[in-house]
N, C-alpha and C positions, 0 to 999 in steps of 0.2 A: 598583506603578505602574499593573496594568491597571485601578484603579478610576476613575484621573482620563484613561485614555485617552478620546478620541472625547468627552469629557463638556463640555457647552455648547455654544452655537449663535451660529457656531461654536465649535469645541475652540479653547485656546490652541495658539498656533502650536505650541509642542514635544511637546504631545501628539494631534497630528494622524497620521494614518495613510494613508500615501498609497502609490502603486505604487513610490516609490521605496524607502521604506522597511518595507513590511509584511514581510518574511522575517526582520527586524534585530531582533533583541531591543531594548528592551524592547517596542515597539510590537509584534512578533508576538501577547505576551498575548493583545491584543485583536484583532488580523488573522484569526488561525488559524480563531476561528468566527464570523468576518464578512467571509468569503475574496468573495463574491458581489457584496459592497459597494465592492471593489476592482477586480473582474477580472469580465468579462463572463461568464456561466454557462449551461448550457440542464439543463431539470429531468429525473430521473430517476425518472419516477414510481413511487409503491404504489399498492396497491387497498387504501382505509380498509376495504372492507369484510371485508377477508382477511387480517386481521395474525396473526402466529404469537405465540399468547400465553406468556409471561414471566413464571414466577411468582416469588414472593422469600420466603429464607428464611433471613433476613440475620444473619449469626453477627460476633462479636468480634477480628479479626484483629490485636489488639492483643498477643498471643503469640508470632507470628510473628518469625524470627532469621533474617534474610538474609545468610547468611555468602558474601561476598564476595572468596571467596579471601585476596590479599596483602593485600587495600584493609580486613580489620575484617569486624564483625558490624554490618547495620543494622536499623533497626525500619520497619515501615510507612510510619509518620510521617516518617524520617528520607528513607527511597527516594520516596515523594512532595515531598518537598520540594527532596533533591537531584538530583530528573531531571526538575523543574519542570513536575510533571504538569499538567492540566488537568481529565482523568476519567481515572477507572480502574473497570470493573467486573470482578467474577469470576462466571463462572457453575459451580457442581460440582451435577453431577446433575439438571441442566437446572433448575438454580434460582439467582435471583440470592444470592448470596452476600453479598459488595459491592459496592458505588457508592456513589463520591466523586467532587464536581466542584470544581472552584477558579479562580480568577483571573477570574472573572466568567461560568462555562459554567455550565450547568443541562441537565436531564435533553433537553430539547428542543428543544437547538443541535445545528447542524452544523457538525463540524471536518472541518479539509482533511486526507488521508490521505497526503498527499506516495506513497511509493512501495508503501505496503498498496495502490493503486489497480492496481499493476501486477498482481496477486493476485487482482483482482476479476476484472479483463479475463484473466487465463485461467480463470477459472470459465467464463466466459461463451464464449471458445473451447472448452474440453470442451465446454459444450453440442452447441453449434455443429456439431463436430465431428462427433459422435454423430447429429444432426437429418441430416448431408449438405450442409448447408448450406454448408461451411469443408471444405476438403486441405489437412490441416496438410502434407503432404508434397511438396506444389506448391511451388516459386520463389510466393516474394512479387510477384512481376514478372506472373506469370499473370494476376494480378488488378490490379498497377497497374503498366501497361505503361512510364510513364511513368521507372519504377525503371531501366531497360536501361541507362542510362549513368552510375548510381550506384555504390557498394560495393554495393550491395546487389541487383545482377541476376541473381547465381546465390543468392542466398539461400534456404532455405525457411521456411513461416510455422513450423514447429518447429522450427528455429533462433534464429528473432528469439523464441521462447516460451521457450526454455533459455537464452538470452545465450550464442550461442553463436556466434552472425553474424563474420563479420572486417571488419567496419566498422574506421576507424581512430576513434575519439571519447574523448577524455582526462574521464572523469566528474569534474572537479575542480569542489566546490561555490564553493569562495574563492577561484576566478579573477575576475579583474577585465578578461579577452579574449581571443577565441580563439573558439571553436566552441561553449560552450555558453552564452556571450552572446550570441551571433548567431541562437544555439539559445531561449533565452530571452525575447529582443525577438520574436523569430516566430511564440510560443506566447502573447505580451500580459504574460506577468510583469515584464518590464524595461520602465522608461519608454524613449523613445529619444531618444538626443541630438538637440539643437536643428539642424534642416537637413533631418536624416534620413527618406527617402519610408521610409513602412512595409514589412514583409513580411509572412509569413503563415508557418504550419507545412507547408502540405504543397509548398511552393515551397522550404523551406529545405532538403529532403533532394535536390537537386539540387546543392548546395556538397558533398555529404559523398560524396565520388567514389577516398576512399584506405586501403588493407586494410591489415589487420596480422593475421599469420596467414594460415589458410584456415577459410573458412565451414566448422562441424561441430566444430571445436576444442576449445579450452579454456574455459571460462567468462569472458567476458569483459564486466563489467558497461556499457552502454550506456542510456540514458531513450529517447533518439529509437524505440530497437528495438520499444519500445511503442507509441505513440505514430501509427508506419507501422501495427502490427497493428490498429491502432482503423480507420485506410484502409481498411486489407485488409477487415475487418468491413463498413465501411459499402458497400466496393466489392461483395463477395460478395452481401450482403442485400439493398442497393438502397435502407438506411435508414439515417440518421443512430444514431451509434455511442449516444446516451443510448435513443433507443426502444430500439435492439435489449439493452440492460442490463435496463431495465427490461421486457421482453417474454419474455426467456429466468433472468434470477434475482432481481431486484428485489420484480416481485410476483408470481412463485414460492414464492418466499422468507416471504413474509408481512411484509415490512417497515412499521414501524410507522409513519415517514414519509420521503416523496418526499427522494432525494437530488440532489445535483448535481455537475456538472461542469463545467470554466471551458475556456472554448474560445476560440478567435483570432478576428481581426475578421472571419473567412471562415467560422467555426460551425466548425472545426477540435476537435474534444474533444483536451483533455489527461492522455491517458487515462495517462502514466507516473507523475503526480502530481497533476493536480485533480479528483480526484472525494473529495466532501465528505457525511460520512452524520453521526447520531445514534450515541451510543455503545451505545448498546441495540441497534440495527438494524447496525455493527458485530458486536457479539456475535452475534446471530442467524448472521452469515454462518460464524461459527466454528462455533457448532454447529450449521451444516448439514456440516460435517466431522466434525465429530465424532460423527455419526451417519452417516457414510458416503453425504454428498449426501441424506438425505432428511430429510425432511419428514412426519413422522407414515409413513404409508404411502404417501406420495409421493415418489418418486423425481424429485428435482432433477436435481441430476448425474446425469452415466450410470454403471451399473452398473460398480461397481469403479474409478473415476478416480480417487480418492483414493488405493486399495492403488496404483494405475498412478504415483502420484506417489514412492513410494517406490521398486517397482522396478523403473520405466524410468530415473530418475537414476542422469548417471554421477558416481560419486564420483570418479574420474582425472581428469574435465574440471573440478571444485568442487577438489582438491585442487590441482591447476597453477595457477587461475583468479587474480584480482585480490581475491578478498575471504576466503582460504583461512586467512586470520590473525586471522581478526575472530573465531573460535570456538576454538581453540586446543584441539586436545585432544580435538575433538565431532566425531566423523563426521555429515559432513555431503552433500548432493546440494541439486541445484535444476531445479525439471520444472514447468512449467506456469506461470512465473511465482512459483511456491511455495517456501519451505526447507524441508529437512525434516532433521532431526536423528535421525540412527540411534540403537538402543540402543548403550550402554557402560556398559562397571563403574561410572557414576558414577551412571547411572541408565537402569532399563532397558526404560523406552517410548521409544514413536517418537511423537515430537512432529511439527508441521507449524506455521510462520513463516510471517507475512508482518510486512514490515519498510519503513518508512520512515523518512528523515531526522526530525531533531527530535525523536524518540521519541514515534512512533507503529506503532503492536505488533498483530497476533492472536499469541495463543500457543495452542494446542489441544495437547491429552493425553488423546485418545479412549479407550485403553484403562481410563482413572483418571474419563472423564467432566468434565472438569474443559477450561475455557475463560477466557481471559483478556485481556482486551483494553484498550485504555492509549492517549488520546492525550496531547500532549505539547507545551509550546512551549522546548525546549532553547535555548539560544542559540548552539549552535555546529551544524551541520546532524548534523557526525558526531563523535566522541571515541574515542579511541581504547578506554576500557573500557564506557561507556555500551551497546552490545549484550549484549556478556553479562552485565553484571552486573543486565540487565532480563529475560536469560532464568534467570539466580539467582535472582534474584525470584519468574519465575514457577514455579519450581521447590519453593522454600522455601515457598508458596502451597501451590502442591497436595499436598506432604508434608503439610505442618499441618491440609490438611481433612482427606486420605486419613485419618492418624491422631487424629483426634477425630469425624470426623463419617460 
């Protein structure tokens, strides 16, 4: 269907795409990389004249057996079509390998990264952090005073970077009300009922005033928690949260083009889930990890934040937490915004995740040199096997280069 989306002037009524419906399959097809055309945005610039180059040295993946545990063996083909891909690139050995696009994307679109956005913005606090610019080990509140009668007055900003805040906030995507519609309409994703005066995002963390737990905890998945840290960011800098991206890793980075972010009718960045890249300039951001933050002889990141993602996670807090089920079997931690998957008998590098709804994926294997990134328009945000059997994938991927190439 995404061919007759949006198609004629205008589209027939039922294949229209509107804020009511753009997250809904089928119209996401078309929504996902024409997120700007729905939801107000502000740019994340590159420097054209500083892009990090991308060579390709594109081999046959048609060998490839995604043994999928209980669920069979699938092929390429079969896992692009059953996780309703969009793109998919592979990079091994700093060379593209792969790239496929589908359902109407091309090499020089930009899709929404739903919760990889949360991944980005801790890159961008390590900077941060490093520069003096950012205490991660301040209260949140330091920097926005306004937090004092929130959940979130004793917090610190490496708390809200671990999900480890005790905010009370139920992350349920296929609610229909409650907290993360109210959560929602305040960020510009939701239309609002007829009557209804608007709100804004940084007015909505004034409703979220009830704990569960104690701040330092267990892993407990939250979006707002992001979302505050992009405050925290622009409160610290004194700049709105898209320059300061684009100022500390964007065009660091050599991005090949300008991204974006969808923000509220107040310029609010949606930093937990709308920022929106190229899948190449994706890739890039993975193997600036898998070169340990740098950049040729440029250090990105600060020195050792990557190794710091593995061993300051606590596995006790990911292993309590709310998402300790989703990997079954994988020791797992979470630091900065990041996954990272410990070695085990089933395979024994240390991977590093970033993860959004609708299957959208980095997967990095530094010691293997091997990069893989994947967007996605699922129809369901989450499935109960759909993460790992995309981290199978990227699994069965890097065996199959390691041993042929």
């Amino acid at each position: 269907m995404a061919d007759s989306l949006m198609q004629g002037f205008p589209a027939a009524p039922e294949n229209q795409v509107s804020l009511a419906n753009w997250r809904n399959a089928p119209w996401s097809e078309w929504a996902f990389h024409h997120v700007r055309e729905i939801v107000p945005s502000a740019d994340i610039r590159n420097d054209p004249d500083n892009r990090w180059q991308l060579d390709e040295a594109l081999v046959n993946l048609g060998g490839v057996n995604i043994d999928l545990d209980a669920s069979g063996v699938m092929s390429i083909a079969g896992f692009m079509h059953d996780m309703h891909i969009d793109g998919l690139l592979v990079l091994h050995r700093d060379k593209i390998v792969f790239e496929e696009y589908r359902n109407g994307m091309g090499q020089h679109d930009q899709h929404i990264l739903f919760s990889v956005s949360k991944s980005i913005l801790g890159m961008v606090c390590g900077v941060l952090a490093h520069q003096g610019s950012l205490d991660t080990e301040k209260p949140a509140a330091h920097y926005i005073p306004e937090l004092k009668t929130t959940a979130y007055k004793n917090t610190t900003v490496q708390q809200l970077l671990d999900m480890r805040a005790a905010v009370l906030f139920e992350e349920d995507y296929l609610a229909t009300e409650g907290p993360i519609i109210e959560y929602r309409k305040a960020t510009g994703w939701n239309p609002l009922p007829e009557g209804e005066q608007p709100g804004d995002l940084r007015s909505f963390y004034q409703s979220l005033t009830e704990v569960s737990g104690t701040d330092g905890g267990d892993f407990a998945y939250a979006s707002p928690n992001t979302d505050l840290l992009a405050w925290v960011i622009e409160r610290a800098c004194n700049e709105p949260y898209a320059k300061v991206v684009s100022d500390t890793l964007w065009t660091p980075l050599g991005a090949d083009a300008s991204a974006y972010i969808t923000v509220d009718r107040l310029g609010a960045p949606r930093a937990a889930g709308g920022m929106c890249t190229t899948l190449r300039d994706l890739a890039r951001v993975g193997r600036l990890l898998a070169h340990e933050g740098c950049r040729g002889a440029q250090q990105i990141l600060p020195p050792g934040w990557t190794q710091a993602l593995v061993s300051d996670g606590d596995k006790s807090a990911w292993n309590n937490g709310n998402f300790a089920d989703r990997f079954q079997g994988i020791p797992f931690s979470y630091r900065y915004k990041w996954y990272v998957a410990h070695p085990h008998p089933a395979d024994e590098s240390q991977w590093y995740l970033a993860l959004g709804i609708h299957g959208q994926n980095i997967y990095v294997d530094a010691k293997n040199e091997f990069v893989m990134v994947k967007f996605s328009s699922s129809p369901q945000p989450l499935s109960d096997t759909g993460p790992m059997h995309s981290f199978l994938a990227a699994r069965a991927i890097r065996d199959y280069l390691v041993n042929h190439f």
